[in-house]
C-alpha positions as CSV (number, residue, x, y, z in Angstrom):
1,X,0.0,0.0,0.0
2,X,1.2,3.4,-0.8
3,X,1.5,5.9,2.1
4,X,1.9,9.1,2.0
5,X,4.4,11.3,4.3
6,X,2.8,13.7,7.0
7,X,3.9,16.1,9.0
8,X,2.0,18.1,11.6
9,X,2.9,22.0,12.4
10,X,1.4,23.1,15.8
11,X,0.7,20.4,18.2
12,X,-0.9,22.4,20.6
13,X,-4.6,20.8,21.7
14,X,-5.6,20.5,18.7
15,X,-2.3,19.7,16.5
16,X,-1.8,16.7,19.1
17,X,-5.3,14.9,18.2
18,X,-4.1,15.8,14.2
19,X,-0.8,13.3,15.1
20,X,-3.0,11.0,16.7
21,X,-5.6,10.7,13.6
22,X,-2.8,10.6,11.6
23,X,-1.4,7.3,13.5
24,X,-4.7,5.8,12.9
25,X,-4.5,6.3,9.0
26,X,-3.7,3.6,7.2
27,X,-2.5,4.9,4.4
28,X,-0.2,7.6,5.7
29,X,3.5,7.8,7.6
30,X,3.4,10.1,10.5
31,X,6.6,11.5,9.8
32,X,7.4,13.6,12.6
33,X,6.3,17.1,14.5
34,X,6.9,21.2,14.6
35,X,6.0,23.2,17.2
36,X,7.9,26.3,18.8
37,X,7.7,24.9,22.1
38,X,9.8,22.4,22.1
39,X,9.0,20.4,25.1
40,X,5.8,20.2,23.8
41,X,6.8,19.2,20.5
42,X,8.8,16.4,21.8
43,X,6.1,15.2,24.6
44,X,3.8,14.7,21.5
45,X,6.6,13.1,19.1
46,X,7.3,10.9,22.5
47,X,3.6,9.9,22.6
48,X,2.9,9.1,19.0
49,X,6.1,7.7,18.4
50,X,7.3,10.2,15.7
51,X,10.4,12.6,15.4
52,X,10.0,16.1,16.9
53,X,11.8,18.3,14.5
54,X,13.9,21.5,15.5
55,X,12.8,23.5,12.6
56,X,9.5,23.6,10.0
57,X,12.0,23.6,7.0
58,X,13.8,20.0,8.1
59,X,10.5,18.6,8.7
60,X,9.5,19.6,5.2
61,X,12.4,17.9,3.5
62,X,11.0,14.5,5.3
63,X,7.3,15.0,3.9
64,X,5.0,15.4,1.2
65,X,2.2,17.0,3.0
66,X,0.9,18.4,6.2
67,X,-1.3,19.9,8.2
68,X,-1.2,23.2,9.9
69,X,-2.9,23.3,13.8
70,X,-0.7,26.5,14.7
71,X,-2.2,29.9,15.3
72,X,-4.1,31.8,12.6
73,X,-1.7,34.4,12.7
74,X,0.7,31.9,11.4
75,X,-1.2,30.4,8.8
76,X,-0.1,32.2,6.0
77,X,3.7,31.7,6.6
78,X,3.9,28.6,7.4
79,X,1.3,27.6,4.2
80,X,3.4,29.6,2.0
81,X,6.5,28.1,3.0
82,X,4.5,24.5,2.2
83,X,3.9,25.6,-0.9
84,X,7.3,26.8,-2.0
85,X,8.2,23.5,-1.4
86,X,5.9,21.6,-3.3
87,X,4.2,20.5,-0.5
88,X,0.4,19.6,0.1
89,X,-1.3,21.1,3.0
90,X,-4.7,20.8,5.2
91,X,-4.6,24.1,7.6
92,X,-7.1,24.6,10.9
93,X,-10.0,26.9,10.0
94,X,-9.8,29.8,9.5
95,X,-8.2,30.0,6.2
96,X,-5.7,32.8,7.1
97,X,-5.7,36.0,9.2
98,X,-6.6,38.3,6.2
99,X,-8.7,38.3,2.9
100,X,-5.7,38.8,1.4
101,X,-3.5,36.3,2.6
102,X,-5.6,33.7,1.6
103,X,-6.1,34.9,-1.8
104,X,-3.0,34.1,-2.4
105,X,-2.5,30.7,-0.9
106,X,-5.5,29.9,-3.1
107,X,-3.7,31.4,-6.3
108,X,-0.5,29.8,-5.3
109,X,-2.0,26.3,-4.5
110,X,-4.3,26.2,-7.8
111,X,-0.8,27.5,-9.8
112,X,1.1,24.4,-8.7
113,X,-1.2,21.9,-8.6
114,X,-1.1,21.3,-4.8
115,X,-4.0,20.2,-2.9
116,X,-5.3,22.7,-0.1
117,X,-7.8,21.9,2.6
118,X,-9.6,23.9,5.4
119,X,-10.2,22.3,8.4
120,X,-13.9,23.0,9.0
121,X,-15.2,19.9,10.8
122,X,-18.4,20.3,11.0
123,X,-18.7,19.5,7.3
124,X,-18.0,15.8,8.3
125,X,-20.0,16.1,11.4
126,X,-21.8,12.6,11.2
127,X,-25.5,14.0,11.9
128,X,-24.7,16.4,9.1
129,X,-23.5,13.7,7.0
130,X,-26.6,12.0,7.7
131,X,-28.8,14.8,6.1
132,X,-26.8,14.6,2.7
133,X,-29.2,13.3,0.7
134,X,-32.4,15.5,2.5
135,X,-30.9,18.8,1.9
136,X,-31.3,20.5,-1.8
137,X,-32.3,23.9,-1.9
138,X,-32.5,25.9,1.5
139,X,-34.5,28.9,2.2
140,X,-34.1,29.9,5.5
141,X,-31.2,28.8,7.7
142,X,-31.4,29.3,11.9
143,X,-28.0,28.4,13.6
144,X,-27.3,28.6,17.1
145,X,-23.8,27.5,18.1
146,X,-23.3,28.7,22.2
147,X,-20.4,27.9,24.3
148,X,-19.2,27.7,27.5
149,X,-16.2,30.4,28.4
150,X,-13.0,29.2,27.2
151,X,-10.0,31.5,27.4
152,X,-8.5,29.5,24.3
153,X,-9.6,31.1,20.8
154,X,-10.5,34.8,22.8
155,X,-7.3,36.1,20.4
156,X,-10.3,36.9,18.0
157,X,-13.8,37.4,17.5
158,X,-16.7,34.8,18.5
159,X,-17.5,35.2,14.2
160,X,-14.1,33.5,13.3
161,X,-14.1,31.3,16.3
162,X,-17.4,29.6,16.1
163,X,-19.4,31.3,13.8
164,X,-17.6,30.7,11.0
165,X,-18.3,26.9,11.4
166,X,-22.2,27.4,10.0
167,X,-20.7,30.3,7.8
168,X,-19.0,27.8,6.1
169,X,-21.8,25.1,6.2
170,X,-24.8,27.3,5.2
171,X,-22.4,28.3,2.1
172,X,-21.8,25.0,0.8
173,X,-25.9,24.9,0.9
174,X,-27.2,28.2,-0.3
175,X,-25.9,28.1,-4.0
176,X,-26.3,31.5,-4.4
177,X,-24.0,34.7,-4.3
178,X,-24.6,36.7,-0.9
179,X,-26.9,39.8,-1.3
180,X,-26.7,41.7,2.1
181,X,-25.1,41.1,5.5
182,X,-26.8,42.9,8.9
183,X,-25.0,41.6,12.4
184,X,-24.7,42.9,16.1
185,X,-22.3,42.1,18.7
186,X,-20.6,42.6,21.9
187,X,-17.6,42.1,23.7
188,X,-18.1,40.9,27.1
189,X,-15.2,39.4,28.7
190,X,-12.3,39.7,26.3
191,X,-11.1,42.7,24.0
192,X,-13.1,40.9,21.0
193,X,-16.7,40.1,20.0
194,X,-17.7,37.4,22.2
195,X,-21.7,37.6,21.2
196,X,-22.9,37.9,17.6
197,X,-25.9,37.6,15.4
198,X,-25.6,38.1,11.9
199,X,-28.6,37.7,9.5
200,X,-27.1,36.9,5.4
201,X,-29.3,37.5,2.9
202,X,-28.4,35.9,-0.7
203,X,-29.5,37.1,-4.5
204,X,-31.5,34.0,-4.5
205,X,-34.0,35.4,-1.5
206,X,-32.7,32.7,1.1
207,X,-32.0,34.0,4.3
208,X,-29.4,33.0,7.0
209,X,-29.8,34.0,11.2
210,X,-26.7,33.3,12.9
211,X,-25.7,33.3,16.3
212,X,-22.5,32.6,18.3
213,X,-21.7,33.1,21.9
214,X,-18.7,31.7,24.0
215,X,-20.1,32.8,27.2
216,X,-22.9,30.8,27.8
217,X,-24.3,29.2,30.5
218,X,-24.7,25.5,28.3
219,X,-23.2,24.4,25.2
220,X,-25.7,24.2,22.2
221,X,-24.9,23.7,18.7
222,X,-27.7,23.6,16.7
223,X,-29.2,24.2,13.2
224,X,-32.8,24.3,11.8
225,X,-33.4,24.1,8.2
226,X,-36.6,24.9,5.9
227,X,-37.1,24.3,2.9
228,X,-39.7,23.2,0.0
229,X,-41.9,20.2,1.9
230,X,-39.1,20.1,4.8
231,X,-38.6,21.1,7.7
232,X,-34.6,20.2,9.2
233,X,-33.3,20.0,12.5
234,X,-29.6,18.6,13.5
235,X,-27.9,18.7,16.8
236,X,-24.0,18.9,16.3
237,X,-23.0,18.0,19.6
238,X,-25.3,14.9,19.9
239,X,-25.7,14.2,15.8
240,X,-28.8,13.6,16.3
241,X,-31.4,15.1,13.4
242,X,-35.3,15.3,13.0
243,X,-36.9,15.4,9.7
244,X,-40.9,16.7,9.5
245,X,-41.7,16.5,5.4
246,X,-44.6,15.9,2.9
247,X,-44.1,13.5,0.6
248,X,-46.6,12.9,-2.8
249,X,-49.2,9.5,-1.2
250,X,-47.5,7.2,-3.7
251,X,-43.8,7.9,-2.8
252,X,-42.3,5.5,-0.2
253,X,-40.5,6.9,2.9
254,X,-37.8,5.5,5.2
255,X,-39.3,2.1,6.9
256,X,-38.8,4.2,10.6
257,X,-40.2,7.0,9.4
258,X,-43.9,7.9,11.2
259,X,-46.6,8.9,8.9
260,X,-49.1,12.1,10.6
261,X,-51.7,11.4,7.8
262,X,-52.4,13.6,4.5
263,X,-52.8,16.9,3.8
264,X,-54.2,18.8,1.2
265,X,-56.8,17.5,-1.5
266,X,-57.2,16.4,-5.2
267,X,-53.9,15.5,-6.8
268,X,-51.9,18.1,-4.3
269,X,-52.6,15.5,-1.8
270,X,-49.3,14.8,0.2
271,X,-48.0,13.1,3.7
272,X,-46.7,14.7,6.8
273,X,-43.5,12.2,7.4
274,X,-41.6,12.6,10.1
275,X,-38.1,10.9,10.1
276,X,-34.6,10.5,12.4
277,X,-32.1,9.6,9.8
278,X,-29.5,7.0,11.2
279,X,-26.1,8.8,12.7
280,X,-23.1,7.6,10.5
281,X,-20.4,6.3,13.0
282,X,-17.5,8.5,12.1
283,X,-14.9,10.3,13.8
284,X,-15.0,13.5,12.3
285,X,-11.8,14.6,12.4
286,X,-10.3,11.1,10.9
287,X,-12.5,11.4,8.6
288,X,-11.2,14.9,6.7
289,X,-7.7,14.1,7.6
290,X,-8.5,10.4,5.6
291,X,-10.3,12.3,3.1
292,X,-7.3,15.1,2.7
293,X,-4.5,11.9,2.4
294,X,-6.7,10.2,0.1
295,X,-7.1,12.9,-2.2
296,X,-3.4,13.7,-2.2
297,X,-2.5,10.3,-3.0
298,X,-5.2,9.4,-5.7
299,X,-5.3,13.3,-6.9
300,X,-8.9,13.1,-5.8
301,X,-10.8,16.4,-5.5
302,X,-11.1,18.3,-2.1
303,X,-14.1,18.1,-0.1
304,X,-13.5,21.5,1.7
305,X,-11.1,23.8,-0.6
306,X,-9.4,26.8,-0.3
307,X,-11.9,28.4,-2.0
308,X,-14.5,27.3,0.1
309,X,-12.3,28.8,3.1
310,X,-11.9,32.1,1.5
311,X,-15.4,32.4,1.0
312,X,-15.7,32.0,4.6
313,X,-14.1,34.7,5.8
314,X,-14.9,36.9,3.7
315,X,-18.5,36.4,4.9
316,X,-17.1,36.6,8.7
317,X,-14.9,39.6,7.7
318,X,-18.0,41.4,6.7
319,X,-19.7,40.5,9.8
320,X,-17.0,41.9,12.4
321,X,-16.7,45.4,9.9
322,X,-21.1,45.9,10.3
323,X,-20.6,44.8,14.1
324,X,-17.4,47.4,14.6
325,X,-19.1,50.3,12.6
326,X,-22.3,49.6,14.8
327,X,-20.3,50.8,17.5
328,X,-18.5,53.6,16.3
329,X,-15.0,51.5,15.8
């Protein structure tokens, strides 16, 4: 079997679960580690059985591809660096620090062929992935994704914390350009946003709510969908998802689904269905990183590109600029 050569930059609490995914990928070598704290780096190398590297440019002569857990801030050096190499990369959300920056990791990438993926889990959430074959043409999007205070990820705004995890999601639904962008927010216990609510309206005439808070009382991640003849609602935390439809008499439904009876009259005579999809048993995070190795090693395409990051925070950039010049900043 052919395996492909990783490496993993940042091994902070995140980068360390990357190296462990990684050992559990069959078709990939877990080269080795970067991190600028050393001790750290070699407690994870240690743990995983790898090599903890003294600097990112020797652990790039050892691999073919990576993945970056290390600040935002240092996203766009470090990918660049990748690049210039000739090497593939999968980088934490968000894409990059700045609009700018991540245009041109996107140019660069596309330019030399190299494959370039965001890490926004919640694409391979398994109640999400679920719903893949229910979800077609959205018209109104509610997302509520609430946390409990964490002094980690308070360097920025809630809106590229947490929000930009159904940013992301509600773009790779809504196939349609984004019209307007309203959004309110405060900053509560940090120097950044820590509550916002952002409502996205797209040429199409769907329409997103969004709201983010790392200061509350209960952790609630949660996203309600309508569209035509559906109603959608999926728990991230739990996976669990709830399906309320109507369906034409004649068309069968899931055998566990519950009918309510018919509605309506003549030939526009339908069923109310209601339906709990089955959870897929995945591990999220395996799952991209399988996904990311796969396609680097059977130029396969990218479930979650660069593109598809960029787009993301652009979105979120907009949000913290109407939030800022709603307060005068």
């Amino acid at each position: 079997m052919e395996k492909l050569n990783v490496g993993v930059i940042g091994v902070g609490h995140l980068g360390k679960l990357h190296a462990k995914m990684f050992t559990q990928i069959s078709n990939c070598n877990l080269v080795g580690v970067f991190d600028l704290n050393t001790v750290q780096a070699k407690t994870i190398a240690d743990e995983f059985n790898t090599a903890a590297f003294a600097s990112i440019d020797e652990l790039l002569e050892k691999v073919n591809a990576v993945s970056i857990a290390a600040t935002t801030s240092a996203h766009y050096e470090v990918a660049k660096k990748c690049f210039k190499k000739n090497i593939h990369v999968f980088v934490e959300k968000p894409i990059t620090a700045t609009i700018e920056q991540g245009e041109e990791l996107v140019k660069v990438a596309k330019e030399k062929n190299l494959k370039f993926q965001i890490g926004h889990i919640e694409r391979f959430n398994p109640g999400l992935l679920s719903l893949e074959s229910f979800i077609s043409d959205p018209m109104f999007i509610q997302s509520d994704r609430l946390s409990q205070f964490n002094p980690r990820g308070t360097d920025v705004a809630v809106v590229l914390d947490l929000m930009i995890h159904d940013i992301d999601i509600i773009l790779s639904f809504i196939k349609s350009e984004v019209k307007q962008i309203d959004a309110n927010g405060v900053a509560v216990v940090s120097d950044h946003i820590d509550i916002a609510n952002a409502r996205i309206q797209f040429e199409n005439g769907a329409v997103a709510n969004v709201t983010a808070s790392r200061i509350s009382q209960k952790k609630m991640r949660k996203m309600r969908i309508f569209q035509k003849d559906h109603y959608i609602s999926l728990d991230f935390v739990t996976g669990a998802s709830e399906i309320y439809r109507l369906l034409p008499v004649d068309q069968p439904a899931l055998p566990t689904s519950i009918s309510f009876g018919e509605i309506g009259v003549g030939n526009k005579k339908k069923r109310l269905i209601y339906e709990q999809p089955e959870i897929k048993e995945v591990n999220a995070l395996n799952y991209e990183l399988q996904l990311f190795v796969d396609a680097v090693l059977n130029d396969k395409k990218i479930i979650v590109t660069g593109e598809d990051g960029l787009r993301a925070l652009k979105v979120a950039e907009t949000i913290i600029q109407k939030i800022e010049q709603s307060k005068g900043i």
